[in-house]
Residue, then its C-alpha position, 0 to 999 in steps of 0.5 A: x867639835x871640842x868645846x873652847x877652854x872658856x866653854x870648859x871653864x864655863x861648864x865646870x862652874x855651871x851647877x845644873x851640870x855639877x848636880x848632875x855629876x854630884x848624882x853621877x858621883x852617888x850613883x857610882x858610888x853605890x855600885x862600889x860600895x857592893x862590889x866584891x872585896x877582890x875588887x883591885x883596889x877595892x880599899x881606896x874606892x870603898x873610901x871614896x865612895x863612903x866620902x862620897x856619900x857623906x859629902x857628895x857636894x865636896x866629890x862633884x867639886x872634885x871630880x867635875x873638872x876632870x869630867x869636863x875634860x872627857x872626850x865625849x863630854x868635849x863633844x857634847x857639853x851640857x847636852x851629854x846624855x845621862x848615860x854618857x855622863x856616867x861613863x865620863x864620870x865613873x872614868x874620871x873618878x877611876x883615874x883620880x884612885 
């Protein structure tokens, strides 16, 4: 079951959930930073992810509430696996580039 709009605004303030997408966030990060130049888009993620690791702070304030937002973590809320986690995370950051 979907979680409430007050469950979802909730979970976007909770900062156990926002660490959680801030590493989440460093560890896409860190991927994109060694993937191949060829990479469609690769200039506009490569900024990102340079941002990202100076201010991983300010990109878990930007990406939490689209993350919040995803299917599985509607289903699950805070209790989203790690892994599930990174998917929403990594799909959230894909659609905002």
């Amino acid at each position: 079951m979907a979680l409430t709009y007050e469950q979802s605004s909730d979970l976007m303030g909770d900062m156990i959930f926002r660490g959680r997408v801030k590493v989440a966030c460093l560890k896409y990060a860190g991927f994109i930073v060694l993937e191949a130049p060829s990479t469609p888009a690769h200039s506009t993620r490569i900024k990102w992810a340079q941002m990202t690791m100076t201010s991983p702070e300010a990109a878990a304030a930007q990406v939490t509430p689209t993350v919040a937002l995803d299917p599985a973590v509607q289903a699950d809320g805070a209790a989203i696996t790690d892994v599930a986690l990174q998917s929403a995370v990594e799909n959230a950051v894909n659609k905002m580039l």
